[in-house]
Each structure stands twice: as structure tokens, then as C-alpha cells.
PDB file as gemmi writes it, atoms N, CA and C in Angstrom:
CRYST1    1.000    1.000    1.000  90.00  90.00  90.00 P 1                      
ATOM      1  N   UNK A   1     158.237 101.113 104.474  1.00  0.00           N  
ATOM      2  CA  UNK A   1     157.770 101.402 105.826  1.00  0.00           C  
ATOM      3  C   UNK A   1     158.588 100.637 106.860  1.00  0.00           C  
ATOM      4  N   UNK A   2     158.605  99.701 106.578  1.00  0.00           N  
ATOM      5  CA  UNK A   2     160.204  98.502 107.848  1.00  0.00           C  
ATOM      6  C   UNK A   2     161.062  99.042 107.475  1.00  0.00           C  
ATOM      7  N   UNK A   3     161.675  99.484 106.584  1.00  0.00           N  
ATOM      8  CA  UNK A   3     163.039  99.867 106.671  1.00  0.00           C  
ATOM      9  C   UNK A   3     163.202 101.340 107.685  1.00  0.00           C  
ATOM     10  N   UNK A   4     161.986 102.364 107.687  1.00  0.00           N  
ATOM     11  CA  UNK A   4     161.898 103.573 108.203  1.00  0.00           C  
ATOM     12  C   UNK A   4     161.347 103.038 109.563  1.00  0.00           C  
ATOM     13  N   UNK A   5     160.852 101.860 109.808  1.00  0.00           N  
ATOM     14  CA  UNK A   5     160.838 101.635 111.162  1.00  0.00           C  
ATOM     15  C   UNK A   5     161.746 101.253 111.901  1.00  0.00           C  
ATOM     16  N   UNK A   6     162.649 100.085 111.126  1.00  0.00           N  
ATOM     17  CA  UNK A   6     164.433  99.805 111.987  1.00  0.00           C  
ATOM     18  C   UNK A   6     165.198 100.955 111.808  1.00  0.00           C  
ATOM     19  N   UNK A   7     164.968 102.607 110.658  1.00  0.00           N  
ATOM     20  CA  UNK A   7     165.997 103.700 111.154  1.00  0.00           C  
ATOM     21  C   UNK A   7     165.244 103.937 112.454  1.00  0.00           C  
ATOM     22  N   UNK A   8     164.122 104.436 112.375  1.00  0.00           N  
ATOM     23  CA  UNK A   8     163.571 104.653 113.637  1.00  0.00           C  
ATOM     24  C   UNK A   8     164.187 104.350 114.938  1.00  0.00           C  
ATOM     25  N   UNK A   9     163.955 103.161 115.000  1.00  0.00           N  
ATOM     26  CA  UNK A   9     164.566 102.537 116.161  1.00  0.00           C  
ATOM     27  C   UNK A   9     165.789 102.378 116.743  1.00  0.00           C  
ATOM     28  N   UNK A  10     166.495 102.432 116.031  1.00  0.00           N  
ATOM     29  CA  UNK A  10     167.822 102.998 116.233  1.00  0.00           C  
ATOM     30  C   UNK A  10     168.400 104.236 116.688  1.00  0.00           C  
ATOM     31  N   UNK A  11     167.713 105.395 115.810  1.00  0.00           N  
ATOM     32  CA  UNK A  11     167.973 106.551 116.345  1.00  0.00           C  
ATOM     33  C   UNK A  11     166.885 106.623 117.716  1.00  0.00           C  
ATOM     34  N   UNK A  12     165.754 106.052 118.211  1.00  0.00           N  
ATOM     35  CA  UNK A  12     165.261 106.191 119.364  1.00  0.00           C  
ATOM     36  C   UNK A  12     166.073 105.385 120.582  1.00  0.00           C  
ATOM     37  N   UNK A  13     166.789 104.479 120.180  1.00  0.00           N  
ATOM     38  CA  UNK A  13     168.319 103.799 120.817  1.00  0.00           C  
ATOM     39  C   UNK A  13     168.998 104.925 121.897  1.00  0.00           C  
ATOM     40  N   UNK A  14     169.284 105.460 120.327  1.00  0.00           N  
ATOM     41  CA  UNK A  14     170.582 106.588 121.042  1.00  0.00           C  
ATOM     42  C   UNK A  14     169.928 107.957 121.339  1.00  0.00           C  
ATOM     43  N   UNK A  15     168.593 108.388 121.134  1.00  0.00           N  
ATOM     44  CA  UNK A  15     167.820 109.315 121.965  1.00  0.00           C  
ATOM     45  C   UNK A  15     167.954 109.192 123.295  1.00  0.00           C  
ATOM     46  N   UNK A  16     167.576 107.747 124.069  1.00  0.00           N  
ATOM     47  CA  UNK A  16     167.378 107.427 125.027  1.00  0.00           C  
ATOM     48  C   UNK A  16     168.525 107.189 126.140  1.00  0.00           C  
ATOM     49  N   UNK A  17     169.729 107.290 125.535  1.00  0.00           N  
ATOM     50  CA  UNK A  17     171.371 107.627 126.169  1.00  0.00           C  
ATOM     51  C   UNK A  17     171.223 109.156 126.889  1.00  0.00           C  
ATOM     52  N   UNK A  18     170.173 110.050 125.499  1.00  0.00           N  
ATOM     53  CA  UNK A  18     170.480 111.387 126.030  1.00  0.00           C  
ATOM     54  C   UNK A  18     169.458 112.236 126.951  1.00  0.00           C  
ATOM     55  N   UNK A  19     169.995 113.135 127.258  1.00  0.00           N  
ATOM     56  CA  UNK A  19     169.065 114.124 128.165  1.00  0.00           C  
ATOM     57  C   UNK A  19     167.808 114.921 127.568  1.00  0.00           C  
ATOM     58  N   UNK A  20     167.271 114.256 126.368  1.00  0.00           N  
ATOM     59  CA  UNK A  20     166.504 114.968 125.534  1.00  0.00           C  
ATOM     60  C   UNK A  20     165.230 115.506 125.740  1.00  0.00           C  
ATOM     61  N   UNK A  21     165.020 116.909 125.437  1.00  0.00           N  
ATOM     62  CA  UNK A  21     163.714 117.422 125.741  1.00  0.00           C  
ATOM     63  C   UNK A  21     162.789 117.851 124.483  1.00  0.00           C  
ATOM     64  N   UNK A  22     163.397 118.302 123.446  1.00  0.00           N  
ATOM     65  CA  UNK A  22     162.654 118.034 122.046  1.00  0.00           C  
ATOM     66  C   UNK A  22     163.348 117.305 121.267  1.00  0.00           C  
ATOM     67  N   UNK A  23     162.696 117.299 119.776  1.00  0.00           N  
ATOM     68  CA  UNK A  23     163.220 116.497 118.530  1.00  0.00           C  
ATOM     69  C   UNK A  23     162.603 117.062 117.884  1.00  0.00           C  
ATOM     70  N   UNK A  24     163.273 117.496 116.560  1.00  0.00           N  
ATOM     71  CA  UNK A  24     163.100 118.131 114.901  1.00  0.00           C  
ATOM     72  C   UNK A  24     163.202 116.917 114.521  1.00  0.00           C  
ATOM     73  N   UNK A  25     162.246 116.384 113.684  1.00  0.00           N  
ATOM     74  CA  UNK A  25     162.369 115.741 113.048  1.00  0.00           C  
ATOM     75  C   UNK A  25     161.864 115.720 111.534  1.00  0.00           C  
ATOM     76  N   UNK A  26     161.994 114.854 110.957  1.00  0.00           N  
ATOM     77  CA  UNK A  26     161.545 115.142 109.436  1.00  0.00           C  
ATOM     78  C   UNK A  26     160.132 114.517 109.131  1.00  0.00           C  
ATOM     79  N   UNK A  27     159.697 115.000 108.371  1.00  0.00           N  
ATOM     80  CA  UNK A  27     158.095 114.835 108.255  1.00  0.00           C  
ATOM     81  C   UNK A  27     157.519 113.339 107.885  1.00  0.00           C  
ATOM     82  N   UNK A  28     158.097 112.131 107.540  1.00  0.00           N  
ATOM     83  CA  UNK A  28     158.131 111.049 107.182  1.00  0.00           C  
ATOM     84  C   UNK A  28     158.464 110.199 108.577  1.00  0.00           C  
ATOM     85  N   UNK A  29     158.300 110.754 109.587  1.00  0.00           N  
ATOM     86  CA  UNK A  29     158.623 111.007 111.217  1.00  0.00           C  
ATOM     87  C   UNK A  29     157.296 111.067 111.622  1.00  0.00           C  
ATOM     88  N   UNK A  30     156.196 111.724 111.023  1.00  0.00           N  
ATOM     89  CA  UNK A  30     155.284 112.483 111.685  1.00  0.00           C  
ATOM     90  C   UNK A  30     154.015 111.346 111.751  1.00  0.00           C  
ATOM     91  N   UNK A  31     153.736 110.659 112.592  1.00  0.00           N  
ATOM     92  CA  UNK A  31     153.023 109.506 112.277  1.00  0.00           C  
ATOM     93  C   UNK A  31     152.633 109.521 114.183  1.00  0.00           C  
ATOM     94  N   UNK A  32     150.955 108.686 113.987  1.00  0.00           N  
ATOM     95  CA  UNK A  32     150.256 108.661 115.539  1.00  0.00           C  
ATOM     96  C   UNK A  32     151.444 107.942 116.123  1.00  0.00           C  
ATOM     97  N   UNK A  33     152.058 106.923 115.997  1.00  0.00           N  
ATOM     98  CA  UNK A  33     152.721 105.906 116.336  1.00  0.00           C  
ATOM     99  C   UNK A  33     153.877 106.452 116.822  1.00  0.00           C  
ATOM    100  N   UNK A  34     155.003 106.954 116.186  1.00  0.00           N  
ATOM    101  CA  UNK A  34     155.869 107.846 117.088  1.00  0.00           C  
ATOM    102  C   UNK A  34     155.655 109.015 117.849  1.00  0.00           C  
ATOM    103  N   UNK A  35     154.355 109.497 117.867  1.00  0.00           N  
ATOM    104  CA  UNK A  35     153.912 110.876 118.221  1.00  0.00           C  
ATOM    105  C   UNK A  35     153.830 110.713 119.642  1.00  0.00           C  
ATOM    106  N   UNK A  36     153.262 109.421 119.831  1.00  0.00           N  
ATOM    107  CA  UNK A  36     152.348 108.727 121.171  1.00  0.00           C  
ATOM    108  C   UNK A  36     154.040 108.487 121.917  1.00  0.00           C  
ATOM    109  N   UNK A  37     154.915 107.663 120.892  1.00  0.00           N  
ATOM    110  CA  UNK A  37     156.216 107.315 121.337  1.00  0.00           C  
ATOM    111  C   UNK A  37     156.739 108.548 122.432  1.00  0.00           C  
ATOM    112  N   UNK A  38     157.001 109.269 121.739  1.00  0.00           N  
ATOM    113  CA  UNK A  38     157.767 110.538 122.095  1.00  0.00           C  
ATOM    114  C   UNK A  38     156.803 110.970 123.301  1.00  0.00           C  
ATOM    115  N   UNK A  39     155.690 111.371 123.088  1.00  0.00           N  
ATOM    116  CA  UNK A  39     154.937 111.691 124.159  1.00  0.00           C  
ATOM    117  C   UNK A  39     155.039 110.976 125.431  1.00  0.00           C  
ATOM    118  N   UNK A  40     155.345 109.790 125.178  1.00  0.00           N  
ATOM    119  CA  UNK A  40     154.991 108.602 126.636  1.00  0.00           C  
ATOM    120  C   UNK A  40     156.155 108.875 127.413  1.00  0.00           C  
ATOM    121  N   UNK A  41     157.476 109.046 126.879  1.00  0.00           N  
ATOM    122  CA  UNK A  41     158.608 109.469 127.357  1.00  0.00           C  
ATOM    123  C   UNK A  41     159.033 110.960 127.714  1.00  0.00           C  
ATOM    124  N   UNK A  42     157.928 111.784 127.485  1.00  0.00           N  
ATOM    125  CA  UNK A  42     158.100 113.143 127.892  1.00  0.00           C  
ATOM    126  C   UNK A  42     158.923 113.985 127.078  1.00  0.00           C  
ATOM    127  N   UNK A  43     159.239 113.426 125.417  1.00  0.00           N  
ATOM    128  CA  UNK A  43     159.931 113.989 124.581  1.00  0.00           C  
ATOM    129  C   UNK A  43     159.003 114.724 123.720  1.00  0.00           C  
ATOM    130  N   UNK A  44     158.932 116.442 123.348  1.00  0.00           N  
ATOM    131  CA  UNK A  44     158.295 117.034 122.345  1.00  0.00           C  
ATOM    132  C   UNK A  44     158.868 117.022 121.116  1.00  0.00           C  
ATOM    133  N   UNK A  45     157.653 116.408 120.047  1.00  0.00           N  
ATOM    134  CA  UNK A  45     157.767 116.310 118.896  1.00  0.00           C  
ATOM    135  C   UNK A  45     157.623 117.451 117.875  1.00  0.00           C  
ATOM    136  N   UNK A  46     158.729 118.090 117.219  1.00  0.00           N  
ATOM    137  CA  UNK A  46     159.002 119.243 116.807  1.00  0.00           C  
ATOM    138  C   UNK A  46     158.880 118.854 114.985  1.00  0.00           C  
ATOM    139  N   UNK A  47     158.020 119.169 114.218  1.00  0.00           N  
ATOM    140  CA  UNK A  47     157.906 118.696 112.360  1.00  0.00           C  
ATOM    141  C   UNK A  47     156.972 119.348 111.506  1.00  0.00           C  
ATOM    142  N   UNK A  48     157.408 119.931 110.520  1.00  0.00           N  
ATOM    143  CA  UNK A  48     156.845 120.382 109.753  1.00  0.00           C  
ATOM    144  C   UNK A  48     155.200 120.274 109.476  1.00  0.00           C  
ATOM    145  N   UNK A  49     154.453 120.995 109.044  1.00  0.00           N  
ATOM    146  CA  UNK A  49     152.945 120.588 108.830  1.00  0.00           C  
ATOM    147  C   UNK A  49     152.947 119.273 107.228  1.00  0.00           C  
ATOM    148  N   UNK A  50     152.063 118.413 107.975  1.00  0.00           N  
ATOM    149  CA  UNK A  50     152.055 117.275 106.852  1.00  0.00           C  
ATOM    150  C   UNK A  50     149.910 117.562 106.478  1.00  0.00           C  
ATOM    151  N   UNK A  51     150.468 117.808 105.272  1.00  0.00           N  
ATOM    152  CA  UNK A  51     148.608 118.008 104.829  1.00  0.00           C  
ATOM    153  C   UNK A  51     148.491 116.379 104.575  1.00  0.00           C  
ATOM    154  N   UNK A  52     146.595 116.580 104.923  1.00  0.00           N  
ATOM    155  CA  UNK A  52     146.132 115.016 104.864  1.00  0.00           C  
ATOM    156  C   UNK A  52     146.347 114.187 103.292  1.00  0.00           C  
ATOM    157  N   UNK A  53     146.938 113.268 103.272  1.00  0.00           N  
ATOM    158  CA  UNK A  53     146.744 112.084 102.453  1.00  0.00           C  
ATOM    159  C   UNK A  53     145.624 111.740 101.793  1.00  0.00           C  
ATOM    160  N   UNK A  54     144.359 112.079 101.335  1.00  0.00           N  
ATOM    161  CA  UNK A  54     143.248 111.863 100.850  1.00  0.00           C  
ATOM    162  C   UNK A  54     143.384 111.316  99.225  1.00  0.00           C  
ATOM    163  N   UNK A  55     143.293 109.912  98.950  1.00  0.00           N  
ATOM    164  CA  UNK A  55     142.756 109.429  97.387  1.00  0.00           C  
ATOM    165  C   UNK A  55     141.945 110.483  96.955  1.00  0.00           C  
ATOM    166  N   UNK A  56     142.381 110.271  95.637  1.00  0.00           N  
ATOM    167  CA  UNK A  56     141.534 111.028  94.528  1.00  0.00           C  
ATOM    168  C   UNK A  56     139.878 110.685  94.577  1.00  0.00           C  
ATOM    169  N   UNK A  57     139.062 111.120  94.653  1.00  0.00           N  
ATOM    170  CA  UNK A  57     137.675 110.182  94.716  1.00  0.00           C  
ATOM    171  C   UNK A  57     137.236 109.850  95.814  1.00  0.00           C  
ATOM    172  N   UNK A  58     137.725 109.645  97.620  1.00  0.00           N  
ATOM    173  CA  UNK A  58     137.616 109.512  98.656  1.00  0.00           C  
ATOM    174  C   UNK A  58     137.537 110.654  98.759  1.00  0.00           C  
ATOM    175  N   UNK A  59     136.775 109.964 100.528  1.00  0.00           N  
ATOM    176  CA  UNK A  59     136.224 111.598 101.567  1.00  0.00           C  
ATOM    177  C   UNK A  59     137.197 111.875 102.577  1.00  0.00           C  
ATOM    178  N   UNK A  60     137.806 112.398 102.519  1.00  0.00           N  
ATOM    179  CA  UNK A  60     138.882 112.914 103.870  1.00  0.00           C  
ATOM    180  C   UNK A  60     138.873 112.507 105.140  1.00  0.00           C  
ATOM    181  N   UNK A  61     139.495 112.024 106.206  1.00  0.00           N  
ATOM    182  CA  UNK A  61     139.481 111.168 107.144  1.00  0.00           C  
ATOM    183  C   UNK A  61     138.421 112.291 107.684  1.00  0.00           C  
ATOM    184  N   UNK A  62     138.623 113.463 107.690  1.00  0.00           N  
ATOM    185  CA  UNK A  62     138.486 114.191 108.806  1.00  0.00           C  
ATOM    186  C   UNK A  62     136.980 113.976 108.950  1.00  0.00           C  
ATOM    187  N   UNK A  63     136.176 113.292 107.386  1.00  0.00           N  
ATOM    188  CA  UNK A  63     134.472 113.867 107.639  1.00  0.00           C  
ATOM    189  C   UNK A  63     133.493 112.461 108.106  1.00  0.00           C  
ATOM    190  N   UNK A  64     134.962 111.418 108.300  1.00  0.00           N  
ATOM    191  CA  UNK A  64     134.399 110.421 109.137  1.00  0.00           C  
ATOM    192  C   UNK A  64     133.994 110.155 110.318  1.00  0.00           C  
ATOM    193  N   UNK A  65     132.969 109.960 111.295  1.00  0.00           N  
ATOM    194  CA  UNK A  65     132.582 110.243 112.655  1.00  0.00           C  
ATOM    195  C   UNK A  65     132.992 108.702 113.267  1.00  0.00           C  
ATOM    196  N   UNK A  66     133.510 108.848 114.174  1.00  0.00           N  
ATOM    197  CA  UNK A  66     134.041 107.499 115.121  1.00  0.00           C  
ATOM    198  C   UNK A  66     132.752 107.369 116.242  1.00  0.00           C  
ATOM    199  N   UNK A  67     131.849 106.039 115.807  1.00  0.00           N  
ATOM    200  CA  UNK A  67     130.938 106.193 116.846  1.00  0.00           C  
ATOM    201  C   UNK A  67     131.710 105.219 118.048  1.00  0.00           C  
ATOM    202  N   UNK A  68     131.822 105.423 119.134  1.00  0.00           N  
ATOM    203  CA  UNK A  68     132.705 104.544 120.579  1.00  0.00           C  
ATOM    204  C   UNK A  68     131.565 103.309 120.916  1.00  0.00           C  
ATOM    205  N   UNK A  69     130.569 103.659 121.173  1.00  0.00           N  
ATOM    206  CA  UNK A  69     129.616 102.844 121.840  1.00  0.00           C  
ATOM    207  C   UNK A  69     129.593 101.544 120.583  1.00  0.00           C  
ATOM    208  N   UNK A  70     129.729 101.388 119.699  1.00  0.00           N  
ATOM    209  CA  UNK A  70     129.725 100.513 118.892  1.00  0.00           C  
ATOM    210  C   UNK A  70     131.220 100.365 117.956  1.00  0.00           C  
ATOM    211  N   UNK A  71     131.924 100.829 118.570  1.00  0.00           N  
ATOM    212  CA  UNK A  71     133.417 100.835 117.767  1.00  0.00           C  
ATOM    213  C   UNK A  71     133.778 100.580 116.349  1.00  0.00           C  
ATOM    214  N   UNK A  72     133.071 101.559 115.414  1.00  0.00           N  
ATOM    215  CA  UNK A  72     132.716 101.616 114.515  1.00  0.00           C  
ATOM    216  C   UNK A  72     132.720 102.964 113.769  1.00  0.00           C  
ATOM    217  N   UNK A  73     132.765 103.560 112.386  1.00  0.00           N  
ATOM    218  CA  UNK A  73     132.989 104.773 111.945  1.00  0.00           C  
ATOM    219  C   UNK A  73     131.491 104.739 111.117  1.00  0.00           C  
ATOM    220  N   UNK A  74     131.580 105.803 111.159  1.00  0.00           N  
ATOM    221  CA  UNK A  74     130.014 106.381 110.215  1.00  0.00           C  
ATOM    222  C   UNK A  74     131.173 107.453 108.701  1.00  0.00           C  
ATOM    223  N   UNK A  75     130.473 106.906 107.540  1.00  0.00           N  
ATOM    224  CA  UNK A  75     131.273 107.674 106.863  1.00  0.00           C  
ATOM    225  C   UNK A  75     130.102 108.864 106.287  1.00  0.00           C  
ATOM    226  N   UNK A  76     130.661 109.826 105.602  1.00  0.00           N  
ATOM    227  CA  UNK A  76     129.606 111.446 105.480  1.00  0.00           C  
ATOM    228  C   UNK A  76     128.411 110.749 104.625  1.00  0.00           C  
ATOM    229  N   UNK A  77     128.331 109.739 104.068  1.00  0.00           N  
ATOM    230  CA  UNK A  77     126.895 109.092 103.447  1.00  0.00           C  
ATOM    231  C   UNK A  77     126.135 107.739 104.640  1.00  0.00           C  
ATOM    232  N   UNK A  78     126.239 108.159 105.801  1.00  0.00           N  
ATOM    233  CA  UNK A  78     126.164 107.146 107.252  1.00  0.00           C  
ATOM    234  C   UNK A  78     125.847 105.992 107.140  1.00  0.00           C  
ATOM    235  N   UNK A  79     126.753 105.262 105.987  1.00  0.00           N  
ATOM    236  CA  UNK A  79     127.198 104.061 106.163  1.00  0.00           C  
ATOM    237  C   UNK A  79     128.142 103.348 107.122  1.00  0.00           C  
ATOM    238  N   UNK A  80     128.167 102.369 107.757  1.00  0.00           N  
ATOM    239  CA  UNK A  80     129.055 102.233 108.493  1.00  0.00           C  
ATOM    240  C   UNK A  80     130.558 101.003 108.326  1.00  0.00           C  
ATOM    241  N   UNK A  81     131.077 101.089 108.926  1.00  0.00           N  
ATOM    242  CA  UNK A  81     132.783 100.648 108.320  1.00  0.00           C  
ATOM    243  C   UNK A  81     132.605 100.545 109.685  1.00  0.00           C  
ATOM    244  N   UNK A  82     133.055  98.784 109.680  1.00  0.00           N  
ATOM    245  CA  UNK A  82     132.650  97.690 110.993  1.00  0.00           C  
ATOM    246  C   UNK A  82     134.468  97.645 111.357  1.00  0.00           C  
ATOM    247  N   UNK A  83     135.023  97.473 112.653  1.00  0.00           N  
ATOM    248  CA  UNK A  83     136.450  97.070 112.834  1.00  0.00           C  
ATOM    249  C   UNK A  83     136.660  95.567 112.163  1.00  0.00           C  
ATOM    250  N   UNK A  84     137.647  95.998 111.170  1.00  0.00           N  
ATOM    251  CA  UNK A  84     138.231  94.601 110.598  1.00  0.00           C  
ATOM    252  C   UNK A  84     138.793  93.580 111.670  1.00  0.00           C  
ATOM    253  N   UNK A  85     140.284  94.198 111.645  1.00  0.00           N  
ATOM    254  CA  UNK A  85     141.386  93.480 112.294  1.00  0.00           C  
ATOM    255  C   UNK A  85     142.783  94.784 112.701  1.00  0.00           C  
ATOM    256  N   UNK A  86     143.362  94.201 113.768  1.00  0.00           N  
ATOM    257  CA  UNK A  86     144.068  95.165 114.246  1.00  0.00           C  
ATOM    258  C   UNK A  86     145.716  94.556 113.854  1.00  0.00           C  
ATOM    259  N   UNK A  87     146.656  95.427 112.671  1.00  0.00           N  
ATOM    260  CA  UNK A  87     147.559  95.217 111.561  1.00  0.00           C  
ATOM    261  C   UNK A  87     148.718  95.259 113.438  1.00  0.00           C  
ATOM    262  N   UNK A  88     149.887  94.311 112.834  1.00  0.00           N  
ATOM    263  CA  UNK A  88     151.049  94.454 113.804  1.00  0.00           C  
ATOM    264  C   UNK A  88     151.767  95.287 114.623  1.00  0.00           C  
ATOM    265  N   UNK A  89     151.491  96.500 114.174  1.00  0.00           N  
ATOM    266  CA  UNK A  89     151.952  97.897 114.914  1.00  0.00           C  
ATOM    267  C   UNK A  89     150.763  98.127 115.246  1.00  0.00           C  
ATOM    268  N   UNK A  90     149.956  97.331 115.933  1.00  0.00           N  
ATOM    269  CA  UNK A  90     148.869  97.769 116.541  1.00  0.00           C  
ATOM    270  C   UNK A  90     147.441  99.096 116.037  1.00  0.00           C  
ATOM    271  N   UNK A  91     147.572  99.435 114.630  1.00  0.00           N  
ATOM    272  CA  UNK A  91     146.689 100.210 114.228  1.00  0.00           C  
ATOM    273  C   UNK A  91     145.145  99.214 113.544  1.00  0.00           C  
ATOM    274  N   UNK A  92     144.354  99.803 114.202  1.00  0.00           N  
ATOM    275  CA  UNK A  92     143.077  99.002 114.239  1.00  0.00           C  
ATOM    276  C   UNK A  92     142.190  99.673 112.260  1.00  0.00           C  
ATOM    277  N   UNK A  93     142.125  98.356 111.907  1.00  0.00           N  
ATOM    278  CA  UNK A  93     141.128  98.478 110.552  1.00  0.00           C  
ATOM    279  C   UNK A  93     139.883  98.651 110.659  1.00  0.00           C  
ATOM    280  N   UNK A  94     139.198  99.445 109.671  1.00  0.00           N  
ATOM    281  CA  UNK A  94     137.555  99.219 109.581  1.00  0.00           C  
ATOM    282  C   UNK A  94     137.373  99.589 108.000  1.00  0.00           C  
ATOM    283  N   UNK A  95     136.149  98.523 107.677  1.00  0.00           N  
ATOM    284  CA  UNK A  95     135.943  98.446 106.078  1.00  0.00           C  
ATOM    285  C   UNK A  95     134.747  98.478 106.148  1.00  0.00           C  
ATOM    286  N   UNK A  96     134.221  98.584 105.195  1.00  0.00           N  
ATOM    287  CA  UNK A  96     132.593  98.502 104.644  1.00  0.00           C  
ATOM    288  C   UNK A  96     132.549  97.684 103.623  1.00  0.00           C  
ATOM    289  N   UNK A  97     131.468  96.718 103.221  1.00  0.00           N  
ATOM    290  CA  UNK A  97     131.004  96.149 102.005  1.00  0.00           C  
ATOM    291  C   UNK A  97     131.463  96.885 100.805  1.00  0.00           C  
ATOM    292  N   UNK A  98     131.780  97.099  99.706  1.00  0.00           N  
ATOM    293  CA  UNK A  98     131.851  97.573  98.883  1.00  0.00           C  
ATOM    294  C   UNK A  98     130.796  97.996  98.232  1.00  0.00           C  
ATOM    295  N   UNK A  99     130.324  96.610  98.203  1.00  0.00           N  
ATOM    296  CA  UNK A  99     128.907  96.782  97.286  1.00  0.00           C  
ATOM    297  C   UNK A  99     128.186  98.060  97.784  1.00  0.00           C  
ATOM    298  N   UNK A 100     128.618  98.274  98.850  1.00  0.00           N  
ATOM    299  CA  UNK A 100     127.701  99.726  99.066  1.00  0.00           C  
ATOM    300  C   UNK A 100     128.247 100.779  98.820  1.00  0.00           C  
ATOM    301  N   UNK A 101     129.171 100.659  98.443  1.00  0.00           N  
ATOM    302  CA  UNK A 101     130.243 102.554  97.945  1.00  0.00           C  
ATOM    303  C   UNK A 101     130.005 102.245  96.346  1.00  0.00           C  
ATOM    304  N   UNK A 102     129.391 101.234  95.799  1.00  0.00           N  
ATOM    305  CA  UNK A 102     129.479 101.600  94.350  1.00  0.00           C  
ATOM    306  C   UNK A 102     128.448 102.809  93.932  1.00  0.00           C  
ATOM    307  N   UNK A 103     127.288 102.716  94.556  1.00  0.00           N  
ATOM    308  CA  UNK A 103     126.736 103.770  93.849  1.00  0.00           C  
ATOM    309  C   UNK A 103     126.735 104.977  94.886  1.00  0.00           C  
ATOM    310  N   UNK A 104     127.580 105.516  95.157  1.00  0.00           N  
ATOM    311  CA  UNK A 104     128.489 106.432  96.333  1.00  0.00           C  
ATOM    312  C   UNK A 104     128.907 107.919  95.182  1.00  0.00           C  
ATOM    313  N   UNK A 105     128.795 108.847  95.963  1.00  0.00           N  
ATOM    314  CA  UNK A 105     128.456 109.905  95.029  1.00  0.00           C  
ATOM    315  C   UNK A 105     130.248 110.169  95.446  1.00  0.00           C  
TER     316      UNK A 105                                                      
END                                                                             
């Protein structure tokens, strides 16, 4: 993942020389973090469809509810997954006890 973040950055280097109005890029590209990038600068992000990432045995991001008023996720058995800590590239964590996903269908 650092190594695809210093290519990154480099080629966003020499983006920024040019007059650019989209980017094709490759799907290992396709991440909130450069999406927001490109967006803030008025560049459209052009990439293949990436299907969700879901573990074997996990519930799909998608059937998790983000409650705001308590900044916190409800997962599809409405347990809740409290904000951990927010990792260096600024993407914010949330976990739950374990002890409570063991007997988790």
C-alpha cells in the first residue's frame, strides 16, 4: 500500500503540470482517498467497476448503517462498532467487542 502511495504521488506531481480534465486509471487507483483527491481539484475519475471486498463469513459494508448523532455504525444484528482511532491517511476505525460476534449468525 506505501509503495502504491509514493507511485501515486508522483504521477499526481506531473498531473498537476498539466491541463487535465479526466484520468483512466487502473482499478488499484480506485480508492475514497484519491477519489476525493481528484475531485477537490476538479479532475474526473475515469476506472473500471471494482466489486466490494467482503471476507468470507462477514456482512458486506453496504448492510452496515452509520448512525451520525452518535458517530458510530449499527451492524445488520444492531450491535454497535464504537470509533476506534483515526489510521494516518486519515481513515477513521470502528470495532466492536468481539465477545459479541462470537455467537453471530
Amino acid at each position: 500500500m506505501r509503495m502504491m502511495a509514493r507511485r501515486f504521488r508522483a504521477v499526481m506531481e506531473k498531473l498537476e503540470e498539466l491541463p487535465v480534465e479526466m484520468v483512466a486509471a487502473d482499478t488499484m487507483y480506485k480508492t475514497p482517498a484519491i477519489a476525493k483527491l481528484f475531485h477537490d481539484k476538479g479532475i474526473r475519475l475515469l476506472s473500471t467497476y471494482k466489486r466490494p471486498q467482503t471476507k468470507k463469513g462477514f456482512f458486506p459494508k453496504h448492510e452496515y448503517v452509520y448512525d451520525e448523532c452518535h458517530d458510530r455504525y449499527l451492524c445488520p444484528q444492531d450491535q454497535v462498532l464504537s470509533h476506534y482511532t483515526t489510521d494516518r491517511e486519515g481513515y477513521r476505525e470502528y470495532r466492536i467487542n468481539l465477545q459479541i460476534c462470537v455467537n453471530c449468525p
